[in-house]
FIKETI-865203 format. One record per residue (C-alpha): x, y, z. Coordinates in steps of 0.05 Angstrom, whole numbers, padded with zeros to 5 digits, always signed. Each point is the difference from the previous one (the first is absolute). Layout:
REM FIKETI-865203
XYZ
...
***
This chain:
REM FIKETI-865203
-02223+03277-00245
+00070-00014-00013
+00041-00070+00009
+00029-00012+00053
+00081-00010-00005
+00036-00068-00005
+00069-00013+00007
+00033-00042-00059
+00065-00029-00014
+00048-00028-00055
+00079+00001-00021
+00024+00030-00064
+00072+00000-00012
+00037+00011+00058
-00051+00021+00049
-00059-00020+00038
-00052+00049-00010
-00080+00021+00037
-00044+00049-00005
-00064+00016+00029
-00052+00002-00057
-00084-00014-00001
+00016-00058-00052
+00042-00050-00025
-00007+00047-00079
+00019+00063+00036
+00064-00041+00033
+00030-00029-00068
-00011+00071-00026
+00037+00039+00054
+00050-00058-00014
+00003+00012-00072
-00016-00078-00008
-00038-00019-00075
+00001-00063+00032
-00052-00038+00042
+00045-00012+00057
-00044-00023+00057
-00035-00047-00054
+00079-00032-00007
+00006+00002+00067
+00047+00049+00006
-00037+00050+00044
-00053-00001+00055
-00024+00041+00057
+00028+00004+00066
-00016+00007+00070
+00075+00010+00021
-00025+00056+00057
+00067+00039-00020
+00000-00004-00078
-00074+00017+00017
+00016+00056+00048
+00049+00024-00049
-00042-00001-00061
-00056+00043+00030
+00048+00049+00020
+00017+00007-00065
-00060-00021-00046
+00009-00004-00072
+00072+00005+00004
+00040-00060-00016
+00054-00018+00054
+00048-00044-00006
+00065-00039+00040
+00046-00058-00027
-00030-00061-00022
+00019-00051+00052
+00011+00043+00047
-00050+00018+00063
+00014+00072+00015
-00060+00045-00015
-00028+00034-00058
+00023+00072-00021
-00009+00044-00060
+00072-00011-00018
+00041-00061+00010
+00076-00019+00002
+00014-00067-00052
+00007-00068+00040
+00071+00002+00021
+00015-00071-00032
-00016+00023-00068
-00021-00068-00044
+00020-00011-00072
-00065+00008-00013
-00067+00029+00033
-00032-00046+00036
-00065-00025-00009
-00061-00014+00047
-00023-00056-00002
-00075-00026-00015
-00034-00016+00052
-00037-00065+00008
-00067-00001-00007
-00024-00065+00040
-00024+00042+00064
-00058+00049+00002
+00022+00065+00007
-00006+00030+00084
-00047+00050+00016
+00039+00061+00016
+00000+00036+00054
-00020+00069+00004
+00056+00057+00007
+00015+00033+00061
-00023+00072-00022
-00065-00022-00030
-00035+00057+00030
-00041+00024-00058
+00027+00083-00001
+00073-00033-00008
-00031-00046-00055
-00031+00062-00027
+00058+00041-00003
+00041-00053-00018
-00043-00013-00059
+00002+00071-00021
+00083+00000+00016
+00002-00055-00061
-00043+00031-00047
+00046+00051+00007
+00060-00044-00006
-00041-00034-00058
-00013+00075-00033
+00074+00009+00007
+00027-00055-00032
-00044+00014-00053
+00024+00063-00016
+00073-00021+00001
-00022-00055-00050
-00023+00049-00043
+00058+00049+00005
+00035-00061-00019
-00039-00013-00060
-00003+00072-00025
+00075-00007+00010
+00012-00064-00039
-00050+00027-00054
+00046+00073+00003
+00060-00041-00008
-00024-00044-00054
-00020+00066-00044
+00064+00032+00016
+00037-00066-00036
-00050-00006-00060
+00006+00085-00007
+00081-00027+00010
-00023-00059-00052
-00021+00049-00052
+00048+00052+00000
+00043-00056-00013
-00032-00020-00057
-00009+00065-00023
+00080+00013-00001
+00009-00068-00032
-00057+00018-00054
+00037+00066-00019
+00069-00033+00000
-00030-00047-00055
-00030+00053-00033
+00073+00039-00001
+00033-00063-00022
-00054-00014-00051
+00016+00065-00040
+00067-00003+00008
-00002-00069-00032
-00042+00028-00064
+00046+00059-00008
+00054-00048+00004
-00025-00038-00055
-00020+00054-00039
+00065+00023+00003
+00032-00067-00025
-00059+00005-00052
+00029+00057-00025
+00072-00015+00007
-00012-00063-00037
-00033+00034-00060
+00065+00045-00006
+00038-00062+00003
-00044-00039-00052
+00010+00066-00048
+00084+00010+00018
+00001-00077-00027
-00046+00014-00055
+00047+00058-00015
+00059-00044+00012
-00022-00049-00048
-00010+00043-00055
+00069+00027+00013
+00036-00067-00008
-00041-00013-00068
+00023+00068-00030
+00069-00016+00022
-00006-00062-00032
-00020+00028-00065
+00044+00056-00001
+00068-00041+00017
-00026-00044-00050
-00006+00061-00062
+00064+00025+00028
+00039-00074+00003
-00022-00003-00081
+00024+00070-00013
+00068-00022+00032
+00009-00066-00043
-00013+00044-00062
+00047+00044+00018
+00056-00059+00008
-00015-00018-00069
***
């Protein structure tokens, strides 16, 4: 038999949010909450007979309006019109008194609890599905940047490579040029002591001849 709906409230950011929702698990998760907010205090159920009313209309569906404001809960909300620094936060609430027993809703006829039940399994199949568009997105997206990532790396790899052999025939070039250079001074050197000993033979041939 499926759970009955309860209506359950909380502020995040700039808005005051409820839902209608068979638990206090299945309210944080419509809320996208990792957090244990009605343990902090910073949820609980309601008997408002208009959040409630509006809730059921729309179960599984978060509504929202501007936090500190009393104007009722829609899908979409306008941001409070004296926008704070910072979001506000809601404060914890104290603990000392028992909790009241709440009353019923107005439309707790059970086919409206039915339907309504089967209205946010809906809403709970739908959100489900746009979280895992989401992730297939995300995960598309984050092969798109490592396929990006390595083509990248390819182009840097074969630049390297390009500069790499244009380095060693560099070298080898200088290699070479330097071996002609070490043989023109080799040559040089051997042409300086001939000259040497030939303007010598031919500076003794000259004094001979002055004789």
């Amino acid at each position: 038999m499926p759970r009955k709906l309860k209506t359950f409230t909380t502020s995040i950011g700039f808005f005051d949010l409820a839902i209608a929702a068979p638990s206090m698990k299945a309210a944080l998760e419509a809320w996208g909450s990792n957090q244990n907010l009605f343990h902090q205090g910073l949820a609980e159920e309601t008997d408002d007979p208009e959040i409630v009313e509006a809730t059921i209309a729309h179960p599984g569906v978060v509504l929202r309006r501007a936090v500190g404001t009393k104007g009722a809960f829609k899908e979409t909300a306008e941001l409070p019109k004296n926008l704070p620094a910072s979001a506000p936060r809601r404060e914890a609430k104290k603990k000392a008194k028992p909790a009241k027993k709440l009353k019923p809703p107005r439309n707790a006829d059970p086919k409206a609890q039915k339907a309504a039940v089967i209205q946010f399994e809906k809403e709970k199949a739908k959100r489900e599905k746009q979280r895992e568009k989401e992730e297939a997105e995300r995960r598309k997206e984050e092969a798109a940047e490592a396929r990006d990532e390595e083509r990248r790396q390819r182009a840097v790899e074969k630049a390297e490579a390009i500069r790499d052999r244009a380095r060693e025939r560099h070298e080898e070039k200088l290699a070479a040029l330097q071996k002609e250079r070490d043989k023109l001074d080799d040559q040089i050197e051997a042409e300086k002591n001939r000259w040497e000993d030939e303007e010598s033979d031919l500076a003794e041939k000259i004094r001979e001849a002055r004789k």
